[in-house]
DSSP file (Angstrom, degrees, kcal/mol; ACC not computed):
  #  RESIDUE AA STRUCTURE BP1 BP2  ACC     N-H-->O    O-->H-N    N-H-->O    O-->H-N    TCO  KAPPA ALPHA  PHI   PSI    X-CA   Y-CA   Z-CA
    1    1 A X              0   0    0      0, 0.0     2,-0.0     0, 0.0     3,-0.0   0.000 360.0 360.0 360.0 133.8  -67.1   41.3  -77.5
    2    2 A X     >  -     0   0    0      1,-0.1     4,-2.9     4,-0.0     5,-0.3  -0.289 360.0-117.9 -52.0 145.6  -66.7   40.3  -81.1
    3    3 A X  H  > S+     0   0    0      1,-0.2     4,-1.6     2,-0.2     5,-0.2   0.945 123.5  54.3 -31.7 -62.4  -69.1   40.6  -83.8
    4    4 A X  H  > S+     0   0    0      1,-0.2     4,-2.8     2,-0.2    -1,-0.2   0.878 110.2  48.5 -61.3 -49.9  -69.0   37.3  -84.1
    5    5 A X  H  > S+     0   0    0      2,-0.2     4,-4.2     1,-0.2     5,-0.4   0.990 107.6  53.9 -29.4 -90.2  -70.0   37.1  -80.1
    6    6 A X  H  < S+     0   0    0     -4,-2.9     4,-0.4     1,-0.2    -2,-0.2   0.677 106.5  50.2 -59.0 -16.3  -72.7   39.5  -80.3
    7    7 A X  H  X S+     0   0    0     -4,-1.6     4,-3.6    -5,-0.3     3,-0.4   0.896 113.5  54.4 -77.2 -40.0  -74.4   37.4  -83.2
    8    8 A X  H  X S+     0   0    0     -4,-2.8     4,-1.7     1,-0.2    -2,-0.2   0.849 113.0  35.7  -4.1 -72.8  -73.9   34.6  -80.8
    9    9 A X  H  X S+     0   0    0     -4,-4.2     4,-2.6    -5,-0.2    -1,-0.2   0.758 112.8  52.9 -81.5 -21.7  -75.4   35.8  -78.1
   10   10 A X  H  > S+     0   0    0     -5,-0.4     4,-2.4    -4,-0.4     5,-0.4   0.804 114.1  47.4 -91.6 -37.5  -78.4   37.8  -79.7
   11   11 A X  H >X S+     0   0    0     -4,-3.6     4,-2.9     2,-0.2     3,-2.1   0.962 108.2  60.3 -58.7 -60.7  -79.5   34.2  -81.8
   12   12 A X  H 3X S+     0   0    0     -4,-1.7     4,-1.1     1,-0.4    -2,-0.2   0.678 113.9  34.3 -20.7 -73.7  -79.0   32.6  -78.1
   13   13 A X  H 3< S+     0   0    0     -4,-2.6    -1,-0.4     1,-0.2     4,-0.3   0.408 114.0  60.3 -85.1  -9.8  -81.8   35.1  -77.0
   14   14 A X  H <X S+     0   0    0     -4,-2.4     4,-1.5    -3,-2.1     5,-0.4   0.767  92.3  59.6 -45.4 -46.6  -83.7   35.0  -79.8
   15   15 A X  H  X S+     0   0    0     -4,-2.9     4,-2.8    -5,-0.4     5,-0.2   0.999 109.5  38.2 -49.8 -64.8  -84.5   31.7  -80.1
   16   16 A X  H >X S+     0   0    0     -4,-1.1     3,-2.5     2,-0.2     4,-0.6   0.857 113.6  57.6 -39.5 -73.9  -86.7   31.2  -76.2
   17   17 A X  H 3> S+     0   0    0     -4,-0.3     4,-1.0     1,-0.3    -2,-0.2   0.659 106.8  46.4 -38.5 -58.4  -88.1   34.4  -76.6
   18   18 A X  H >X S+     0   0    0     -4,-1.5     3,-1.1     2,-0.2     4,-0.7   0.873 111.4  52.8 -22.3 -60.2  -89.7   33.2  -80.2
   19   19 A X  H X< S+     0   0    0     -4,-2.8     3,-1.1    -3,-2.5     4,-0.2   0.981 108.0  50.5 -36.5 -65.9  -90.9   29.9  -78.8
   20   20 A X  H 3< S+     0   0    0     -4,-0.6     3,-0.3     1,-0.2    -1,-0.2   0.537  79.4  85.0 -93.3  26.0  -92.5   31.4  -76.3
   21   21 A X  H X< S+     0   0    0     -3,-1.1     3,-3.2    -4,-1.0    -1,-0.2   0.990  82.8  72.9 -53.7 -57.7  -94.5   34.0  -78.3
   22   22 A X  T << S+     0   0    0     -3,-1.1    -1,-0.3    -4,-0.7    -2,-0.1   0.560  98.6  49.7 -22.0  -1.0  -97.2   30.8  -78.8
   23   23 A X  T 3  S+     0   0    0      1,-0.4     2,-0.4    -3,-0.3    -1,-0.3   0.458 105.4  70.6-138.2  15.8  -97.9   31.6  -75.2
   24   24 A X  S <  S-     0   0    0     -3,-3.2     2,-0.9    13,-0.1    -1,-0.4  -0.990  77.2-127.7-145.7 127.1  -98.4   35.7  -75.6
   25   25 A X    >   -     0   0    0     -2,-0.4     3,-0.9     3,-0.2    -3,-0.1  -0.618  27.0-174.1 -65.8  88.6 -101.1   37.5  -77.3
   26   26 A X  G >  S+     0   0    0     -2,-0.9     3,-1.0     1,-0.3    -1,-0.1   0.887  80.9  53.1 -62.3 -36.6  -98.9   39.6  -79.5
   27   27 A X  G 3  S+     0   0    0      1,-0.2    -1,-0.3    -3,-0.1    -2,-0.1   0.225 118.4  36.3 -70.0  33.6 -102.0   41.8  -80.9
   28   28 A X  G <  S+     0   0    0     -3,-0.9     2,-0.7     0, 0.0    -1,-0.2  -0.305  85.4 170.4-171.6  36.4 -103.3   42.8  -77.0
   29   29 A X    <   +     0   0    0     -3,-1.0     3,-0.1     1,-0.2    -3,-0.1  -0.613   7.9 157.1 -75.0 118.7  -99.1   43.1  -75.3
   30   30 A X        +     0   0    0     -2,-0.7     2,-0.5     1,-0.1    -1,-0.2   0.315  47.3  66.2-124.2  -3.1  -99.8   44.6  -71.9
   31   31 A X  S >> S-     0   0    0      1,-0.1     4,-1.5     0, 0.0     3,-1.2  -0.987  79.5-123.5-124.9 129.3  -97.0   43.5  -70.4
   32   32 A X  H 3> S+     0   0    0     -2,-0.5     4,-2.5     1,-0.2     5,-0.2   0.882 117.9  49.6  -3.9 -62.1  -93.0   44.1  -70.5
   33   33 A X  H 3> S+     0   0    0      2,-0.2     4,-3.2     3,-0.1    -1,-0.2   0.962 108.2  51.2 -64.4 -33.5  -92.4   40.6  -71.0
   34   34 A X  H <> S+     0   0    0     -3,-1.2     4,-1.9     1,-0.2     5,-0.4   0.915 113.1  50.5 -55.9 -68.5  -95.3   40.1  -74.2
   35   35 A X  H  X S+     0   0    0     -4,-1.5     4,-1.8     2,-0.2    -1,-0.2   0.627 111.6  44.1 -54.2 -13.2  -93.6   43.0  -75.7
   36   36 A X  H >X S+     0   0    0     -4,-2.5     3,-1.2     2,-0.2     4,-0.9   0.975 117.5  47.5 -42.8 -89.6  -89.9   41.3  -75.3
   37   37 A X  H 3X S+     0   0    0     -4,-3.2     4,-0.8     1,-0.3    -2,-0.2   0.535 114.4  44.1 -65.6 -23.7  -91.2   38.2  -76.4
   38   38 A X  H 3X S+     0   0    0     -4,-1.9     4,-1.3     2,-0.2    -1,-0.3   0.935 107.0  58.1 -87.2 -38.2  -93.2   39.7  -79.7
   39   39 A X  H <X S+     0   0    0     -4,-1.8     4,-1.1    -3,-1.2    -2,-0.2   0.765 107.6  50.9 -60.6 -22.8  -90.4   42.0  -80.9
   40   40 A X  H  X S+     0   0    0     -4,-0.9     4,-1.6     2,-0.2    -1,-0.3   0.769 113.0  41.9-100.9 -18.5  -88.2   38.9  -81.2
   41   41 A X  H  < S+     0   0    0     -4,-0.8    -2,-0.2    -5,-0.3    -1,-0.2   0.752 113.7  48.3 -86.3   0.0  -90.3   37.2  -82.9
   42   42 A X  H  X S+     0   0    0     -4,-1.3     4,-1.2     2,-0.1    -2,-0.2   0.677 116.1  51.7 -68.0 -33.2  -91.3   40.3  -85.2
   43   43 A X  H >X>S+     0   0    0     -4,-1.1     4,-3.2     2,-0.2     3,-0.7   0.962 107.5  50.4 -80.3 -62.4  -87.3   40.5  -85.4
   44   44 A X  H 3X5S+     0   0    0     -4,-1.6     4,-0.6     1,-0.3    -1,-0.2   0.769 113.4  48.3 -64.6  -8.1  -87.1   36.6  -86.4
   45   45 A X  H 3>5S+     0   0    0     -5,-0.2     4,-1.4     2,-0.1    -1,-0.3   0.819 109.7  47.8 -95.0 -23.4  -89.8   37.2  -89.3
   46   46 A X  H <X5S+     0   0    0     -4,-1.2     4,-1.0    -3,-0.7    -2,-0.2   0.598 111.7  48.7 -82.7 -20.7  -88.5   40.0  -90.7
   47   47 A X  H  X5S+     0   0    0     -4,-3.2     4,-2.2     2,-0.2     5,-0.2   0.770 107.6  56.7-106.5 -12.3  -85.0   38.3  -90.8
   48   48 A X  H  X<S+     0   0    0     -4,-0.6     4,-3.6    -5,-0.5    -2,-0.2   0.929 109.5  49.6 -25.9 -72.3  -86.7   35.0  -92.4
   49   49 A X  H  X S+     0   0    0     -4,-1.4     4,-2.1     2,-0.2     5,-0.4   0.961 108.3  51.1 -55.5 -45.5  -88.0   37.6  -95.3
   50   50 A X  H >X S+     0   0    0     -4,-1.0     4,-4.6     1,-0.3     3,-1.9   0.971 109.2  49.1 -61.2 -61.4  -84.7   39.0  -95.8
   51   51 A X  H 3X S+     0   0    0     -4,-2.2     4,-3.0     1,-0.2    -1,-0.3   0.937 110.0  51.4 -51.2 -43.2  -83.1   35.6  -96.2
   52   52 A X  H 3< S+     0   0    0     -4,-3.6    -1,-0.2     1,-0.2    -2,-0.2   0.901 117.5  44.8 -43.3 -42.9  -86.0   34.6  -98.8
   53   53 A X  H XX S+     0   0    0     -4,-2.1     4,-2.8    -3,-1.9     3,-2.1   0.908 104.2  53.9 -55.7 -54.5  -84.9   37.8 -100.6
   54   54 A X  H 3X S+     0   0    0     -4,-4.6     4,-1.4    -5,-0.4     5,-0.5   0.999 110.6  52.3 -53.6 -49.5  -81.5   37.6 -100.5
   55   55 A X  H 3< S+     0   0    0     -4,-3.0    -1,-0.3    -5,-0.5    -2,-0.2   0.768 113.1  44.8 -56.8  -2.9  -82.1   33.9 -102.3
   56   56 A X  H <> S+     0   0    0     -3,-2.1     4,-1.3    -5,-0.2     3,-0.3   0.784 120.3  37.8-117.7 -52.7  -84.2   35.4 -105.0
   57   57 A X  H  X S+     0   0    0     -4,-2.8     4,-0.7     1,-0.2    -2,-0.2   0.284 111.1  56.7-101.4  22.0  -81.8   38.6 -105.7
   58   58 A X  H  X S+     0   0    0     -4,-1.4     4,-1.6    -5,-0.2    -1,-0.2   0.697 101.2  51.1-103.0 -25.0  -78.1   37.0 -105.3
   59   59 A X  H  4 S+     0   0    0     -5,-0.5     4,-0.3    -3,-0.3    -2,-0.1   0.845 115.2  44.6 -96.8 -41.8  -78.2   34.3 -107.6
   60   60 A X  H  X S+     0   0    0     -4,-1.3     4,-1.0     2,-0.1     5,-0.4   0.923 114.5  53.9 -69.1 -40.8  -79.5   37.1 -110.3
   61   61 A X  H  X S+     0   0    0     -4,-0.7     4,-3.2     1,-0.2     6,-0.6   0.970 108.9  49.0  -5.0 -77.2  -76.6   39.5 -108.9
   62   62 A X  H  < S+     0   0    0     -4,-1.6    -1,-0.2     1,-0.2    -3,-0.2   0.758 108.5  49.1 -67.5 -19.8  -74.4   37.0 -109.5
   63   63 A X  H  4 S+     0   0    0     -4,-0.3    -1,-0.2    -3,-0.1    -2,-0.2   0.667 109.4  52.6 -61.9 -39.2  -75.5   36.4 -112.9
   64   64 A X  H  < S-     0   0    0     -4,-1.0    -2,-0.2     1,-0.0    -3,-0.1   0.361 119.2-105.6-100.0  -5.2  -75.3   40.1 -113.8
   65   65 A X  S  < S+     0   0    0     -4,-3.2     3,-0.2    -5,-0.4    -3,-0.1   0.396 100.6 102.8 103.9 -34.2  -71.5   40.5 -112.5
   66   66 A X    >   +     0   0    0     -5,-0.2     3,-1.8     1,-0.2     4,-0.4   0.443  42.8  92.2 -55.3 -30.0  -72.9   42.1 -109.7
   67   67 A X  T >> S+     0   0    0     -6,-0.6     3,-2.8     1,-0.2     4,-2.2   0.882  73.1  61.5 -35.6 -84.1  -72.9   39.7 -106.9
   68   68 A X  H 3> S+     0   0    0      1,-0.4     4,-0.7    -3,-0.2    -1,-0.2   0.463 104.7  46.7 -43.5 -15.0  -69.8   40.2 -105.1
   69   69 A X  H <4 S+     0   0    0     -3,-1.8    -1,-0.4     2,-0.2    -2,-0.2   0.259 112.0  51.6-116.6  28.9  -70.4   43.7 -104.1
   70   70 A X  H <> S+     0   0    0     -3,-2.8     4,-0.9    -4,-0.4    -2,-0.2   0.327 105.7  52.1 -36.9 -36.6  -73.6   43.0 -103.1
   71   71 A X  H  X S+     0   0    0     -4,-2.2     4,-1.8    -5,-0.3     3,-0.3   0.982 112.1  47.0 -72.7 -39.6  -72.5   40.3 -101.1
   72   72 A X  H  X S+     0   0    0     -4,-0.7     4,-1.9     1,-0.3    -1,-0.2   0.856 113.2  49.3 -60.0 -34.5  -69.6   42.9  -99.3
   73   73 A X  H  > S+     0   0    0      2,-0.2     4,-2.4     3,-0.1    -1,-0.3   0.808 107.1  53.6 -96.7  -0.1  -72.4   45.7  -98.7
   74   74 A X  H >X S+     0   0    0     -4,-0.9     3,-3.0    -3,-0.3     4,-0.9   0.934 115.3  46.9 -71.1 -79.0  -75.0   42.6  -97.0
   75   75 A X  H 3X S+     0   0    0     -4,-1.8     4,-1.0     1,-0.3     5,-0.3   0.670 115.5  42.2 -55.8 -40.5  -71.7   42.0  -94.5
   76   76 A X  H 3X S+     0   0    0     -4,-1.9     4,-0.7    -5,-0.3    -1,-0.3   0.732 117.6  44.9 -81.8 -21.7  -71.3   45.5  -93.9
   77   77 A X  H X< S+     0   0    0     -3,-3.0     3,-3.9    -4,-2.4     2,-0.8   0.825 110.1  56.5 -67.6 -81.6  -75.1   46.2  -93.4
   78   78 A X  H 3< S+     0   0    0     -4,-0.9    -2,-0.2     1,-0.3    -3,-0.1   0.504 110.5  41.1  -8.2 -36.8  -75.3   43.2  -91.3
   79   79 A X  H 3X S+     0   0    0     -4,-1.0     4,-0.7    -2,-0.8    -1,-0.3   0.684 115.7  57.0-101.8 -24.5  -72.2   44.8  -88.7
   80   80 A X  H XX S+     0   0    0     -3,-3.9     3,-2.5    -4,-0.7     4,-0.7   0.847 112.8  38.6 -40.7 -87.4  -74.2   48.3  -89.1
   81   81 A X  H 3> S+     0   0    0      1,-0.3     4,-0.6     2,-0.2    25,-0.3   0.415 115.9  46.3 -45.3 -23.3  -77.3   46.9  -87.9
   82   82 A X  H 34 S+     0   0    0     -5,-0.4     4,-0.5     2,-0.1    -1,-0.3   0.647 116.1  49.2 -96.4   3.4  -76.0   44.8  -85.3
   83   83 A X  H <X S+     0   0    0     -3,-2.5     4,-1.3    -4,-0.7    -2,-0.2   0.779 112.7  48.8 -93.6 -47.3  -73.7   47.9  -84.1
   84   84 A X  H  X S+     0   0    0     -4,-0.7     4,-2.8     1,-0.3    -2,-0.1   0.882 117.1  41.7 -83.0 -35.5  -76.8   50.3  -84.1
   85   85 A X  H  X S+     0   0    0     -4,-0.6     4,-0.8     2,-0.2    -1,-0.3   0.596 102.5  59.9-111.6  19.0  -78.7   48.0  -82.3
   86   86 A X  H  > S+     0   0    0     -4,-0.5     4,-3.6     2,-0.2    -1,-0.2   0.831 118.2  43.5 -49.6 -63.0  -76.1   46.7  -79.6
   87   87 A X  H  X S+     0   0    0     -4,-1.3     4,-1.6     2,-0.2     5,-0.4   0.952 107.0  52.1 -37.7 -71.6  -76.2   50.7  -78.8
   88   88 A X  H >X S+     0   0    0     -4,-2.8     4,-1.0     1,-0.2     3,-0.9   0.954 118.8  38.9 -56.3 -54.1  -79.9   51.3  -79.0
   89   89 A X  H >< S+     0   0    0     -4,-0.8     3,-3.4     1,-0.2    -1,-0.2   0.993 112.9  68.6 -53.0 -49.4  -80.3   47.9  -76.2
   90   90 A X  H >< S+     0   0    0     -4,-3.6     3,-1.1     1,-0.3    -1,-0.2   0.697  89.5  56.0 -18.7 -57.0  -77.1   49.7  -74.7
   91   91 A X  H << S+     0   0    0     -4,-1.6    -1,-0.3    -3,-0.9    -2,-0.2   0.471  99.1  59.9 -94.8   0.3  -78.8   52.6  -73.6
   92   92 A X  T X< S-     0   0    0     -3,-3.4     3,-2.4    -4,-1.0     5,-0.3   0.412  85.0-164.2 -86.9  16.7  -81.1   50.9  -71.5
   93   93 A X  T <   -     0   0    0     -3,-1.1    -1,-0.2    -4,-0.2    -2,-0.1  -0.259  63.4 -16.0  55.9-133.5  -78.9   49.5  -69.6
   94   94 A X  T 3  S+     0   0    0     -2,-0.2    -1,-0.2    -3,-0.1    -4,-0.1   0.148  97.7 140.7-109.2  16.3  -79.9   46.7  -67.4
   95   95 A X    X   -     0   0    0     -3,-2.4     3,-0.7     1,-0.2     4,-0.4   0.071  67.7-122.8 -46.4 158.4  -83.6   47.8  -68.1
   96   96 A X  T 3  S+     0   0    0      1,-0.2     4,-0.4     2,-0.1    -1,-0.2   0.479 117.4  60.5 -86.7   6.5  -86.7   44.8  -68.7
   97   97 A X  T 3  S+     0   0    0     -5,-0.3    -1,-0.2     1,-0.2     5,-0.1   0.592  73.5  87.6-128.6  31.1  -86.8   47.2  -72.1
   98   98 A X  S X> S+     0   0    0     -3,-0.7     4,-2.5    -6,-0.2     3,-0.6   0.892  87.2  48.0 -57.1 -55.5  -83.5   46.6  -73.2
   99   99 A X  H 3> S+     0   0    0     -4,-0.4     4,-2.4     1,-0.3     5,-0.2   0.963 112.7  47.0 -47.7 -68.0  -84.6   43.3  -75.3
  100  100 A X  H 3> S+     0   0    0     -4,-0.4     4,-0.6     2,-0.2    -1,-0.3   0.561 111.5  46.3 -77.3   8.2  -87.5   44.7  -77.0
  101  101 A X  H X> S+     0   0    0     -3,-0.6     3,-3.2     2,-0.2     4,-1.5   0.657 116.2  59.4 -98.6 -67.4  -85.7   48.3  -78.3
  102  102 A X  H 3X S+     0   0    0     -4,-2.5     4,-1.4     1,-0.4     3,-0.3   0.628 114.6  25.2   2.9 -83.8  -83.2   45.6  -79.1
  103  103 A X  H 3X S+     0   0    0     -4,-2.4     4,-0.6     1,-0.2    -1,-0.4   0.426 115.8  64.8 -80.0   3.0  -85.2   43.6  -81.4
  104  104 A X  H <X S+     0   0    0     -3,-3.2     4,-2.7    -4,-0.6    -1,-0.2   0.778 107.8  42.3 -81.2 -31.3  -87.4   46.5  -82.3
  105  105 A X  H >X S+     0   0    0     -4,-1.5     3,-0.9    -3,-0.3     4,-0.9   0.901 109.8  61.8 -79.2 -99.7  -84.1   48.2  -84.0
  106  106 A X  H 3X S+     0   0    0     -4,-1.4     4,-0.9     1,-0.3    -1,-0.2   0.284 112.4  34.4   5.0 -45.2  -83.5   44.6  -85.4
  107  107 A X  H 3X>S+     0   0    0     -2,-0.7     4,-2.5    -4,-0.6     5,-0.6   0.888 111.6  63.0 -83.1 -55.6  -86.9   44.7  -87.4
  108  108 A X  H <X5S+     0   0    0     -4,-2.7     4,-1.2    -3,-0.9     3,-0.4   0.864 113.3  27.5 -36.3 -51.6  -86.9   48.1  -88.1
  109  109 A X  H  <5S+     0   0    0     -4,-0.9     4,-0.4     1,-0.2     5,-0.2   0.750 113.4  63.1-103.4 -13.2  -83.9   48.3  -90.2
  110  110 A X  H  X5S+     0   0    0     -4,-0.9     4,-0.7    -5,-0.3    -1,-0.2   0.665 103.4  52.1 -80.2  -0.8  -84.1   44.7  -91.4
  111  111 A X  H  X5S+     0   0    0     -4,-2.5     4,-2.9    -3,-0.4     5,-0.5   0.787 114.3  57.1 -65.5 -46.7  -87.7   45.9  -93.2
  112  112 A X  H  X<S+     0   0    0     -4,-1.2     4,-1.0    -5,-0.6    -2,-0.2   0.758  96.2  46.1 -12.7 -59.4  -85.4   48.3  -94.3
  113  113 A X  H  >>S+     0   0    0     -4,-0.4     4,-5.0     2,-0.2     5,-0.6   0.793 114.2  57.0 -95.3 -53.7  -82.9   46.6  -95.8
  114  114 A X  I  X>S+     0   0    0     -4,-0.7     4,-1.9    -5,-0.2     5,-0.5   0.968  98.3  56.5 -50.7 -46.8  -85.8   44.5  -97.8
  115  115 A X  I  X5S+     0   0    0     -4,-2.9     4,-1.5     1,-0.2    -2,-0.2   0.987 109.9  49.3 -79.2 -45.5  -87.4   47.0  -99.1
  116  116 A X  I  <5S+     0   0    0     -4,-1.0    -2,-0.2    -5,-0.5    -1,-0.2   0.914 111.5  43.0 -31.2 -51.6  -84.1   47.9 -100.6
  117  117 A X  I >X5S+     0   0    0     -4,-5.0     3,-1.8     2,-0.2     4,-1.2   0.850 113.7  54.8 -73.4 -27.4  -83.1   45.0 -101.9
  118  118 A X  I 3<<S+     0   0    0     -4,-1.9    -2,-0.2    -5,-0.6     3,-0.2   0.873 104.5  61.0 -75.3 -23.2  -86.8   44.4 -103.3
  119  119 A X  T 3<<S+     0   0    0     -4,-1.5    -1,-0.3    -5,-0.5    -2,-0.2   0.623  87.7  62.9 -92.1   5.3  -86.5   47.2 -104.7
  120  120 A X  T <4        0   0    0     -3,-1.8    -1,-0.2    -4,-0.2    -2,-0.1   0.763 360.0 360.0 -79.2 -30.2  -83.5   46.4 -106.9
  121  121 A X     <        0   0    0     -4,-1.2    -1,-0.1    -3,-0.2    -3,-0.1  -0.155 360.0 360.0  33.1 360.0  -85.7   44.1 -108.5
């Protein structure tokens, strides 16, 4: 599958599973399916923040001459991250706990990536 695929598919299944976080008690997850359904929507807040960052520290980048290889190492984190954590789901197979190592990797290294960037600042 193509990158471009596997972002495809991984919004696809982001999207439900967010909605229906409103219908799971994310602080109290007891169940396989809460914790699915709160790690993608931990995943889809954390990649919210990034974008808020990125708008704040590109436009000064891009000011300072700097922009364009910033923008080249965002594409190339962006295919890390979705690479390491195609893998990390990967090796659960067809496991219920594929989704949440999924999106757990997905937050994890986009907090990551924020606190990097914030920290260029």
């Amino acid at each position: 599958m193509t990158m471009r695929g596997v972002l495809i598919v991984a919004s696809a299944l982001a999207l439900p599973m967010a909605a229906l976080a409103q219908d799971v008690d994310c602080n109290n997850q007891q169940t396989q399916y809460a914790l699915n359904v709160c790690s993608s929507a931990a995943a889809q807040r954390s990649d919210g923040e990034l974008n808020q960052v990125w708008g704040q520290i590109k436009p000064r980048a891009d000011g300072e001459g700097w922009g364009g290889a910033l923008l080249n190492e965002q594409r190339a984190w962006i295919a890390t991250r979705n690479a390491r954590c195609e893998s990390v789901r990967a090796s659960f197979g067809q496991g219920s706990m594929a989704p949440a190592a999924y999106y757990m990797c997905i937050d994890d290294m986009t907090r990551a990536r924020i606190a990097m960037l914030k920290s260029l600042f």
